[in-house]
N, C-alpha and C positions, 0 to 999 in steps of 0.2 A: 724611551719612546715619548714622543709629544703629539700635543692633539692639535696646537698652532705654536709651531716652533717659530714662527715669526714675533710674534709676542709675547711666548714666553721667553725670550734668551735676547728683548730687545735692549741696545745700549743706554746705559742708564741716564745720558744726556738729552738723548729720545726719548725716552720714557717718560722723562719729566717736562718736559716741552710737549707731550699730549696730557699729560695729568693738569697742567697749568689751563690749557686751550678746554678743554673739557669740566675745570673748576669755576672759571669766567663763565663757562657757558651753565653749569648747574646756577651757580651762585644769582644768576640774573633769573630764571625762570626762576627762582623760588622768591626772590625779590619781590618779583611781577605780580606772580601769583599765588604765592600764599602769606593768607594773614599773620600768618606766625612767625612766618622769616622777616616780612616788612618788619613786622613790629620788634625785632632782636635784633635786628639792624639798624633800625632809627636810634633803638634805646643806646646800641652801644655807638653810634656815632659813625657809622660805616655805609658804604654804597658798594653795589659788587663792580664800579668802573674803577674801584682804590688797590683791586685786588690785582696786582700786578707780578708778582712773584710767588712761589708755593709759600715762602717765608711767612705773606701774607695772609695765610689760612688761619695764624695765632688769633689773628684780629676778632674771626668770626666765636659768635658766642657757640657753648655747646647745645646740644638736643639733648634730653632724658627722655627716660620714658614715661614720664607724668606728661612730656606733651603728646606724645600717643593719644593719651585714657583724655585728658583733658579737651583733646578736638576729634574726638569719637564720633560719629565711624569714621568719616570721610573728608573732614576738613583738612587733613595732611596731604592730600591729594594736591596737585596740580595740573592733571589732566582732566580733561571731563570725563564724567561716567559712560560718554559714550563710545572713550577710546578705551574702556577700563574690560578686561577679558576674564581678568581671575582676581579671586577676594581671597584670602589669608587671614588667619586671626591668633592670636593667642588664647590661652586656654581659660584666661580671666579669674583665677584664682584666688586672686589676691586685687580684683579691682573691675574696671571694665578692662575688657582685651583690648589688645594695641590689633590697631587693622591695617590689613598691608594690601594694597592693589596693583596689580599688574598688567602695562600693555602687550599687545603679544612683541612688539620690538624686547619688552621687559622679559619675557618669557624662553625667547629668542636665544638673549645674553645670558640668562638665570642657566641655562642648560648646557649653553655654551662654556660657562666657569667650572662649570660640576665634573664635565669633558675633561676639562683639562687636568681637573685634580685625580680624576680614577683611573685615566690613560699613566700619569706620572707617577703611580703604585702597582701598575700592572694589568688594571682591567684591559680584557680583549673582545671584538668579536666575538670571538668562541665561546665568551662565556654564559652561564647559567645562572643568573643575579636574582636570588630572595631577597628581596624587602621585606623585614620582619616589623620594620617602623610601622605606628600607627598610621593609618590615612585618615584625611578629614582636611581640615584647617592649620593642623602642623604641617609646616614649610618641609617636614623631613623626607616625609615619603614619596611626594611627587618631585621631591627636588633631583634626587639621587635616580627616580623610575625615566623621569623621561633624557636623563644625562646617558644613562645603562643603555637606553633604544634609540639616543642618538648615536652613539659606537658600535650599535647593532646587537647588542648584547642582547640575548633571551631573557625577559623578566618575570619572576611569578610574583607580583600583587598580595601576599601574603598577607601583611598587614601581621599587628604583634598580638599576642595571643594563641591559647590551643597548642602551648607547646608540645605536646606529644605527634600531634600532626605534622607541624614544623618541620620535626626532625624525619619523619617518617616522608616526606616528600622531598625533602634534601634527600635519602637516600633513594628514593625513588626515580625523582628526577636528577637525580647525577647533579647538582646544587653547586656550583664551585666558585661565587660570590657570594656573600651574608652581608646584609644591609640590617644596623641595627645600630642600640646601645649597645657600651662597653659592656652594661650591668646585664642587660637581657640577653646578651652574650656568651655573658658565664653560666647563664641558665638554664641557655639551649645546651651548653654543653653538659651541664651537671644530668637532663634528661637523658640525652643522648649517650651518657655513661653507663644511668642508668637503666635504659630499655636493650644497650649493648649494639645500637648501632653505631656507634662510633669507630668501630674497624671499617664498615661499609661506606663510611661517609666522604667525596670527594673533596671538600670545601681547601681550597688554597690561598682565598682573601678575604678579610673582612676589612670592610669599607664602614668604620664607627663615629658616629658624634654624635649630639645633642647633649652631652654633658663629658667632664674631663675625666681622661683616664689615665692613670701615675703608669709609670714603667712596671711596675709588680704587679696592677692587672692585667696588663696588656701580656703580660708573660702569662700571668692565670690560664687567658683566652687561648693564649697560640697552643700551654699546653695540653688542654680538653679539645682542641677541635681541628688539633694541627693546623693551622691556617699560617697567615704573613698578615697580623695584624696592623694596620694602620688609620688614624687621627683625619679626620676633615673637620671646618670650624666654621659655622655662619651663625646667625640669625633673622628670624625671621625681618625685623624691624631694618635692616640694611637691603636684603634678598634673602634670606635662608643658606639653604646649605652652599658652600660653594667661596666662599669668600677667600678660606685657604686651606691649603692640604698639606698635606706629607708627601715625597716622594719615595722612591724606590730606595734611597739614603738614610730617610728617618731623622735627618739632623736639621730639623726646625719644620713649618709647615710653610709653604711655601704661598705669598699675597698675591690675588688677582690683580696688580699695581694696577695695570690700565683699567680698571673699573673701581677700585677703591683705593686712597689715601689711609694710611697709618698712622697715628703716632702715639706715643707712649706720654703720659702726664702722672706725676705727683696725684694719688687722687685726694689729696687733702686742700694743695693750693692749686691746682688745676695749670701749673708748671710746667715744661714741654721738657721732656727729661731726654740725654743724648742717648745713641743708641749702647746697645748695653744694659743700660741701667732696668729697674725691673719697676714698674705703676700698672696704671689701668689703661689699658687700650681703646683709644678715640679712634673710629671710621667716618670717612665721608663718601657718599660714594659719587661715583663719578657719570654714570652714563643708566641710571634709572632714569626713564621716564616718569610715570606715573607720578612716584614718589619719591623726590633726592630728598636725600637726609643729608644735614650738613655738622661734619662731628661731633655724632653721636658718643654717648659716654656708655658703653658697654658694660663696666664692673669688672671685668674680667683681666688679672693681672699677669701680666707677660712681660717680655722682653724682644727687640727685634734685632736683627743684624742685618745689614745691605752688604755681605761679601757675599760675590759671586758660588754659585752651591757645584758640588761635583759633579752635579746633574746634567751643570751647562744652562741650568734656568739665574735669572738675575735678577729675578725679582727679592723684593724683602723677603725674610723668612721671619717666623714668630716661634717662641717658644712653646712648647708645652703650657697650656695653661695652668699656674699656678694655682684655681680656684679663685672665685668672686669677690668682692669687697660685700657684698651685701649677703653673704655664707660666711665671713668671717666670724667667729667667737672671740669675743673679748671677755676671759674669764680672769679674775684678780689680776688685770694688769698686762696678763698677755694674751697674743693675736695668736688665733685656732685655726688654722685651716683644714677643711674635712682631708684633702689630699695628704695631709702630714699623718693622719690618725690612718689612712689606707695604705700607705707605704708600709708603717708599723706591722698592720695584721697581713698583707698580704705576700711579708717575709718570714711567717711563722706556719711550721709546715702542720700544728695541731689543730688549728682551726680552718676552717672554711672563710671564703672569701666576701662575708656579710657580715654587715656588723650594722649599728647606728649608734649615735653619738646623743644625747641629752643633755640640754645644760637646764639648771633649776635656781632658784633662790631660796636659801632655808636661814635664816636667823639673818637676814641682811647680807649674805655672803655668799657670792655665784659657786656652784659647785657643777663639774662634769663628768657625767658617764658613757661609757664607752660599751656596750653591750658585745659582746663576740660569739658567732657559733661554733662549738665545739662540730669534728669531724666524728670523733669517735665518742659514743653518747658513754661508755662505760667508764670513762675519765670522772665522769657525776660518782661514782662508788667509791671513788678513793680521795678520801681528803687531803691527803698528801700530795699526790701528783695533781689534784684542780692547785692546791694552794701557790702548789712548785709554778706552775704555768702562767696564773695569774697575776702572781709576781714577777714571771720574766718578763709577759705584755707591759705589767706597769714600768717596770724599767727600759723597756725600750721606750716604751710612750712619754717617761722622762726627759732621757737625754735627748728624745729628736725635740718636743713642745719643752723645755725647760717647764715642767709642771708637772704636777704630783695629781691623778683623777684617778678615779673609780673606776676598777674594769670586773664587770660581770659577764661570767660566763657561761652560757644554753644551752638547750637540748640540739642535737642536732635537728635542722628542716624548721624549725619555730622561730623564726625569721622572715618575713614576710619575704616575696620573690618579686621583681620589678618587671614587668613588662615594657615596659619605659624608661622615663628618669627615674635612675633610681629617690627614693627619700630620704636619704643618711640621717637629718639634720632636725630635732627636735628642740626649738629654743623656748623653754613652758615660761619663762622672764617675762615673756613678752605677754601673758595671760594676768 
């Protein structure tokens, strides 16, 4: 099924001939109008009338996201505030929030991409779509709610939290779309196990992102909540949700080419790496109004292929994200990604599918823990079989990270539960 089969399965010589027309045209409005781009274009020696080819796009420097927080709120803009409809923020955590603005043409296209990714996994009509994502200022929940009520789909606004409700109005309201985390996913299901509505419960898709989820959660999910679990990938700083998806295949996520440019770099020399090969993925996008962003450096490591997909779509596809460059653990020497430590536990049938990871500093020498919850809490009674188990975690957690870490093992439920992103990732180094 497609939801604009004209542009998703357009030929790739076309494609690139409006990505080109559409890059001149971004490249010049930011030129114009915003201080930031003038000035990363003067410094690097460029004009956007030199941009003649996509080849071209090498030339422009990248965006981070320190220029976000650095031209807060609203200097990123290049529309005026009085064509500006909708504000977006991050959650500022760790700094000022990056702020994102949109016109309703931006609004338009934001729902329109979202369309295309939940149609190519199967959303219908017919269907009954909880949004379990928070609402507010994350790009997640209203990305995914008005994409669902543009295919006409039923939505209930849930919003994340209350899970015992949650589950209790999935089976109420016959619920057969989940808008959520992969993590607050397994949550709903773990209640829904255990209040025993899980036999009553219709759910046939869930529609997950806002952080990455390995093939052994996604199996987690499918098994507690019987669904057809599938990957969608945005951010707020480009548009939010919506940028790429999965399809009905599962064999890569499928790029909104016509409104975002790809490409994969080396994130160490910022290097344009051929396809195949595996760095950080840079976006530019192509048809924001309010806000183009011109290659953006995401952190996020992936891989892309341009073969034609079974689907009959020809757009790029992206990998599975590997996990961020700025999540990585560099513990004595080698590179941690939390994904590599959740593959480990989420192929071990004695614990549960929560864990978190701490890395520390004690006599000059980084050392990491790997915390896992026990399923069955009488495993604590027997030293023998915690010893037997702890040891097999640490040996698988060997040969996949090449490294030797601490693995302790909890009570069952004494794990904090995620409503959101989940937290894996405690680095006390940094204190």
């Amino acid at each position: 099924m497609f939801f604009d089969k004209k542009a998703e399965t357009m030929p790739r010589g076309e494609l690139e001939e409006l990505q080109l027309r559409r890059l001149r045209e971004n490249a010049a409005a930011c030129y114009e109008k915003s201080r930031l781009y003038r000035k990363k274009f003067d410094d690097a020696g460029i004009t956007p009338d030199k941009i003649t080819s996509l080849s071209d796009l090498r030339h422009i420097p990248f965006t981070v996201k320190d220029d976000f927080r650095d031209n807060y709120p609203f200097d990123m803009f290049v529309a005026p505030m009085g064509k500006i409809c909708r504000l977006h923020a991050s959650s500022g955590t760790t700094g000022k929030p990056t702020v994102v603005g949109y016109t309703k043409k931006d609004l338009d296209v934001w729902s329109d991409c979202v369309a295309r990714l939940i149609v190519a996994v199967g959303a219908r009509e017919e269907d009954i779509a909880q949004v379990a994502f928070g609402y507010g200022l994350f790009t997640g929940a209203l990305g995914l709610h008005y994409a669902l009520e543009k295919i006409g789909a039923a939505v209930i606004p849930m919003s994340s939290g209350n899970t015992e409700k949650q589950v209790m109005l999935m089976r109420d309201f016959g619920t057969t779309v989940l808008v959520s985390t992969p993590s607050y996913a397994l949550h709903i299901g773990e209640v829904a196990g255990e209040t025993g509505v899980s036999k009553d419960l219709k759910l046939r898709l869930g529609l997950f992102g806002s952080e990455s989820c390995t093939v052994e959660m996604r199996e987690q999910i499918e098994k507690s909540l019987d669904l057809f679990a599938t990957d969608n990938y945005g951010m707020s700083e480009v548009m939010g949700p919506g940028v790429s998806g999965e399809c009905e295949f599962r064999c890569g996520l499928h790029f909104n080419e016509d409104h975002f440019i790809p490409e994969i770099i080396d994130p160490a020399t910022g290097e344009i790496l051929p396809e195949g090969k595996t760095g950080e993925l840079v976006i530019t996008t192509l048809s924001k109004e309010a806000q183009p962003v011109l290659r953006y450096r995401t952190r996020d490591i992936t891989s892309l292929t341009y073969e034609k997909c079974e689907c009959g779509r020809t757009h790029a596809r992206m990998e599975k994200t590997a996990g961020r460059t700025d999540d990585m653990l560099k513990i004595r020497g080698v590179n941690v990604f939390p994904t590599q430590v959740e593959s480990v536990i989420m192929a071990i049938n004695e614990v549960a599918p929560y864990y978190v990871i701490i890395a520390e500093r004690e006599n000059n020498r980084d050392t990491l823990e790997v915390k896992v919850e026990l399923t069955d809490g009488s495993l604590l009674d027997s030293y023998a079989r915690l010893e037997g188990l702890r040891d097999k975690i640490r040996h698988e957690l060997r040969v996949t990270l090449g490294l030797d870490i601490k693995v302790s093992l909890v009570e069952p439920k004494s794990l904090e539960r995620s409503l959101g992103k989940a937290k894996r990732v405690f680095d006390n180094r940094k204190k």
